[in-house]
C-alpha positions in Angstrom: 170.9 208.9 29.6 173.1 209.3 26.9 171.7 208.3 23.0 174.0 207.5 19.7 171.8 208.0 16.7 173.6 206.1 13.5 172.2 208.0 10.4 173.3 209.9 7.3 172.6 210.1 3.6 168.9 211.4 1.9 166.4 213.3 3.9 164.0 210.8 4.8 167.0 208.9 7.1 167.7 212.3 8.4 164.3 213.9 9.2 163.1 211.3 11.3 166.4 210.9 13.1 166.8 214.6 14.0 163.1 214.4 14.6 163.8 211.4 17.2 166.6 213.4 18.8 164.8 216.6 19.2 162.4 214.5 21.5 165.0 212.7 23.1 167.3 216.0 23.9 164.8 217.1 27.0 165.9 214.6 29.1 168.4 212.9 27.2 171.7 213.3 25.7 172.1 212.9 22.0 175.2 212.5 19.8 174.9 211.6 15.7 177.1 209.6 14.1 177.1 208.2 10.8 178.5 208.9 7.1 178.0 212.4 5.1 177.0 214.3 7.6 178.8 216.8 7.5 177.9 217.8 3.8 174.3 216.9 4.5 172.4 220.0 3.7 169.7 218.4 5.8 171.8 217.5 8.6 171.4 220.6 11.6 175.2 220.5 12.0 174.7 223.9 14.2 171.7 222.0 16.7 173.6 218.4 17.1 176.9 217.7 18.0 177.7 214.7 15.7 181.2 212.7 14.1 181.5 211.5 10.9 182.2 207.9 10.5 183.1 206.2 6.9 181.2 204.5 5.1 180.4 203.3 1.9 177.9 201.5 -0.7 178.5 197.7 -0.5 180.3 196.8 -3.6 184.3 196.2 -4.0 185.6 198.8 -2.0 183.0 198.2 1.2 185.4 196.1 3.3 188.5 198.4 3.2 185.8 201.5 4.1 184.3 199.2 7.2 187.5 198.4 8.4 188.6 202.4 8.3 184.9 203.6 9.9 184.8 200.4 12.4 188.0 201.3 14.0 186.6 205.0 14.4 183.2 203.8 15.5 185.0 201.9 18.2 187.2 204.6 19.0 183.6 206.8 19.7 181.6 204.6 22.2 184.2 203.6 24.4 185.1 207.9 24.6 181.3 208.4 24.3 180.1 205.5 26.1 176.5 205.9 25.1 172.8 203.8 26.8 171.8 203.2 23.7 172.5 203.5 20.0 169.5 204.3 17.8 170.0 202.9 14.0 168.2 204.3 11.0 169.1 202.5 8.4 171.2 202.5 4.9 174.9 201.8 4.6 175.8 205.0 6.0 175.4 203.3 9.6 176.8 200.0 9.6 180.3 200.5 11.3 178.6 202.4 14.2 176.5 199.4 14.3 179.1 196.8 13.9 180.8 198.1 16.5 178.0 198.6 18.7 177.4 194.8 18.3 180.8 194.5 19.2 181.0 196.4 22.6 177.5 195.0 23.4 175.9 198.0 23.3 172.0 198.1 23.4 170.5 198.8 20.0 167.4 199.5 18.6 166.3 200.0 15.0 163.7 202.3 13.1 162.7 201.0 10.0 160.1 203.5 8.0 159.7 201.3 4.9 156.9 198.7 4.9 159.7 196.0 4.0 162.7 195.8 5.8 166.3 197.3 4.2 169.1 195.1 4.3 171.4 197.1 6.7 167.8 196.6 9.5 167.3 193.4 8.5 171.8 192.5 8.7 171.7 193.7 12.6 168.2 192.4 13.1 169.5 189.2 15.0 171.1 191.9 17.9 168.6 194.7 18.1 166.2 194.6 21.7 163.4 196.7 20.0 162.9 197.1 16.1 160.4 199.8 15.6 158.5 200.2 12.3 155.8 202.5 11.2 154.1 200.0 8.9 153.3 197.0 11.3 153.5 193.6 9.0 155.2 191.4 12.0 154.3 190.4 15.4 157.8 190.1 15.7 158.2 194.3 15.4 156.9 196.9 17.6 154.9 200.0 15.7 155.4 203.2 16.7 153.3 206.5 15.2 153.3 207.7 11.7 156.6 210.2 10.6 156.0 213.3 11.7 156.3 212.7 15.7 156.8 216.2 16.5 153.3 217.7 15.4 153.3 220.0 12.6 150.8 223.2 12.5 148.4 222.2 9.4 147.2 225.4 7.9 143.7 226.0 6.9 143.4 225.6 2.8 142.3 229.2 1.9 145.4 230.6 3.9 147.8 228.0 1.8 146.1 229.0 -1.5 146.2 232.6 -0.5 149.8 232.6 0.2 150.4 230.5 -3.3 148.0 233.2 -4.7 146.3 230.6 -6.2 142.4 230.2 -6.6 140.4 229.4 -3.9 137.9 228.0 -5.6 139.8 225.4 -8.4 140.6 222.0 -7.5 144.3 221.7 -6.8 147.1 219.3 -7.6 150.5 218.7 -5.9 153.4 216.8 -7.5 156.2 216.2 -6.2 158.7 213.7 -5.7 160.5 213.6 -2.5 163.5 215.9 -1.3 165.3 214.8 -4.6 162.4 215.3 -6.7 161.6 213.1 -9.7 163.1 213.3 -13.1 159.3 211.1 -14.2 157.3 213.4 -12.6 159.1 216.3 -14.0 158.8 215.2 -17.9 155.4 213.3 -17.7 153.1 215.4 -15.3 153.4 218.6 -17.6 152.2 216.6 -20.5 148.7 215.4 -18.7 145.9 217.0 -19.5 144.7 218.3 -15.9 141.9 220.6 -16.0 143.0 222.0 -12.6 145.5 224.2 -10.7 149.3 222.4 -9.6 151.9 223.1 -7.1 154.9 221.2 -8.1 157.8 220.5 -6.1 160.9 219.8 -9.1 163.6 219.5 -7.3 166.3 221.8 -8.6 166.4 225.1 -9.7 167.0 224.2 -13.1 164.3 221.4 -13.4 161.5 223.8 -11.8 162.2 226.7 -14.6 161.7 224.0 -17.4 158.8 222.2 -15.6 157.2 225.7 -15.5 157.5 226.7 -19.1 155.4 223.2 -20.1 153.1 224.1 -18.2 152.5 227.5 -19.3 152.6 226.3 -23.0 150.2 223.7 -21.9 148.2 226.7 -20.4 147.9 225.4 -17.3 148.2 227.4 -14.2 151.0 226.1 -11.8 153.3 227.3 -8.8 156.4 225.2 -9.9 159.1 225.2 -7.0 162.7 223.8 -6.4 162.1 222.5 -3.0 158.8 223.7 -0.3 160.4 224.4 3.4 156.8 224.5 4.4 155.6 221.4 3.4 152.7 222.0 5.8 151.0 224.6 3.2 151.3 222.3 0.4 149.8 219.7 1.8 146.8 221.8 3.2 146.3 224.0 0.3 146.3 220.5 -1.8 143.0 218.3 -2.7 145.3 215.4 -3.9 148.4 214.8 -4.5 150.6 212.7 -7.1 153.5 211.5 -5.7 156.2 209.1 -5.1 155.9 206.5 -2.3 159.3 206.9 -0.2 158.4 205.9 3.6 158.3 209.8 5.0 156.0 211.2 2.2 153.9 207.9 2.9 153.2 209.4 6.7 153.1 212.6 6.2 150.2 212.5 3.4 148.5 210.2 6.7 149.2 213.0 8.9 147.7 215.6 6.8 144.9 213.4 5.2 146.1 214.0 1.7 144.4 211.2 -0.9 147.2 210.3 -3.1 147.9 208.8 -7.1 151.1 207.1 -5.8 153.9 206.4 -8.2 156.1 204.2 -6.9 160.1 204.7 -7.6 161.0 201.4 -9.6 164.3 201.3 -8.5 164.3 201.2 -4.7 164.2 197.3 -4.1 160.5 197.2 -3.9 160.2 199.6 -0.8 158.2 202.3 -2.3 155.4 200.0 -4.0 154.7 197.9 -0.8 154.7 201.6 0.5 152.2 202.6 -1.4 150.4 199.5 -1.4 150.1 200.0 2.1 148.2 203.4 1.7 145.9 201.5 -1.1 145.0 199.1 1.6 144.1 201.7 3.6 141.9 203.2 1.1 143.8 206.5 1.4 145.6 205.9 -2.4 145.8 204.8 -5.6 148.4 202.9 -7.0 149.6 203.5 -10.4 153.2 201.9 -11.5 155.8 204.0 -13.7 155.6 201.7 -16.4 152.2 202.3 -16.4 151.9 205.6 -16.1 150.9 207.2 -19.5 149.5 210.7 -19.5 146.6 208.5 -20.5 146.2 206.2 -17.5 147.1 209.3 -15.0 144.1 210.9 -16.4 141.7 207.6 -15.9 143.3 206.9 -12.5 142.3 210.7 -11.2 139.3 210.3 -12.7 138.3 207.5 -10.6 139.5 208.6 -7.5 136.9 209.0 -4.9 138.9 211.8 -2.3 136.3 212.5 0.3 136.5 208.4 0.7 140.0 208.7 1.0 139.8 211.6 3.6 137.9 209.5 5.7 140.5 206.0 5.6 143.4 208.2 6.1 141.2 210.5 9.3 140.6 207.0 10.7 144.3 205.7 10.4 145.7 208.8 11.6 143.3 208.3 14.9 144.5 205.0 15.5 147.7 206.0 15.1 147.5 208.2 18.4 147.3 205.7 20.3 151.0 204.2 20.2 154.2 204.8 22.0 156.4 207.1 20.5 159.9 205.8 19.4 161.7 208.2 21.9 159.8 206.3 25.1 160.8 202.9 23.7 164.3 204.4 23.6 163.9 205.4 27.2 162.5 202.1 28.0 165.7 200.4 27.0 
């Protein structure tokens, strides 16, 4: 069986797909195609053999682009000839899709938000399967919470140990996806938390001046660009505040993190029906940007009950064990 993953652009298309094709690869043949990946520093250009097909935002110079990446999507699966061709999402994708659609291709699509993005929701009418991870149709199928290849969780005394932080003190993660969060940066050190913070900034240069506000604020912190081992932050965490992107949504399910989410305002209303989806859960609280006062931070962490929240996400990730993993459904096809 050979499988053509359409996907490019921000980490939380590209986990999941490589993810997907890691699972797929032991029986499977698997071949990427999509736009950026080639400059994708989250892309494993060394693991996956891939091609890099055009693409580009839609806006005045999308139908020029389409016709350039369509032509070289076609030229791909008739040289490729792939089963089936697995679509992620975003406008990095939709020439390989077009011309899937085209050449009658089978095609099924992953969406990880909790509402549907408009490239899923364009190819929608020609998809056999559409998988989601936050069931809100009959109409879908659900497959398990982001991550399907099982992480190692670490015990919390080894994480804080490794942070050298105190094992002891209540402890606080921030962070705000793979790009970080210019919000979280400038508001978080400006709370008055009487507690210990890893926080994740994003850059280099944002992590050095998130650190000095919180050492003038007195506060102790491990302030870092980006964590590789997102594992240890999550265990060596008792909550986290966070933004509400589809991946980070999961994974704080997988690792039974209770969360203060704060949703990105300008992401089409994905990331609050995200987070309201953890809220109904019980496994979050939901605080919105404009909202979000040092103030109101401070009264929402106050009323958070977390061994509550422990227990909703415990039960959600249980239940989650239960479903068929997006790489059978590809096989299935």
């Amino acid at each position: 069986m050979k499988v053509l993953i359409a996907a490019g652009g921000t980490a939380g298309h590209l986990f999941p797909a490589q993810e997907l094709a890691e699972l797929l690869e032991k029986d499977s043949e698997v071949i990427f195609a999509g736009h950026g990946l080639a400059k994708s520093p989250y892309f494993k250009k060394e693991r996956f053999r891939s091609c890099e097909v055009v693409s580009c935002p839609f806006g005045l110079r999308f139908f020029l682009t389409l016709a350039v990446g369509l032509f070289a999507a076609i030229r791909l699966l008739l040289r490729e000839k792939p089963d089936v061709v697995v679509g992620f999402g975003s406008y990095h994708t939709v020439p390989v899709l077009l011309a899937s659609v085209l050449l009658r291709k089978k095609i099924v699509l992953y969406e990880a938000n909790r509402s549907m993005g408009k490239v899923n929701q364009l190819f929608t009418p020609f998809a056999k399967k559409i998988a989601v991870q936050f069931l809100v149709s009959k109409k879908h199928t659900a497959v398990p919470f982001f991550p399907w290849i099982k992480k190692e969780k670490m015990e919390r005394a080894a994480a804080l140990q490794e942070y050298g932080l105190n094992p002891t003190a209540k402890t606080l993660l921030v962070f705000g996806g793979s790009q970080g969060a210019k919000f979280l940066n400038e508001r978080l050190p400006k709370v008055a938390l009487k507690m210990q913070i890893i926080h994740l900034a994003g850059s280099e240069e944002a992590a050095k001046l998130v650190k000095e506000e919180y050492t003038k604020a007195g506060v102790t912190s491990i302030v870092l660009s980006f964590e590789k081992k997102m594992a240890r932050a999550y265990a060596a965490a008792d909550f986290a505040i966070c933004r509400s992107g589809a991946g980070t949504c999961a994974e704080l399910i997988y690792y039974q993190v209770p969360s203060l989410q704060i949703p990105y305002p300008y992401a089409y209303g994905h990331q609050e029906l995200n987070a309201k989806f953890l809220e109904d859960l019980g496994g979050a609280n939901v605080l919105l940007q404009k909202e979000a006062s040092p103030e109101n931070i401070v009264k929402e962490i106050e009323r958070m009950d977390l061994d509550a929240m422990r227990v909703a996400l415990r039960s959600a990730e249980a239940q989650n064990q239960s479903l068929m993993g997006l790489d059978e459904l590809v096989r299935r096809c």
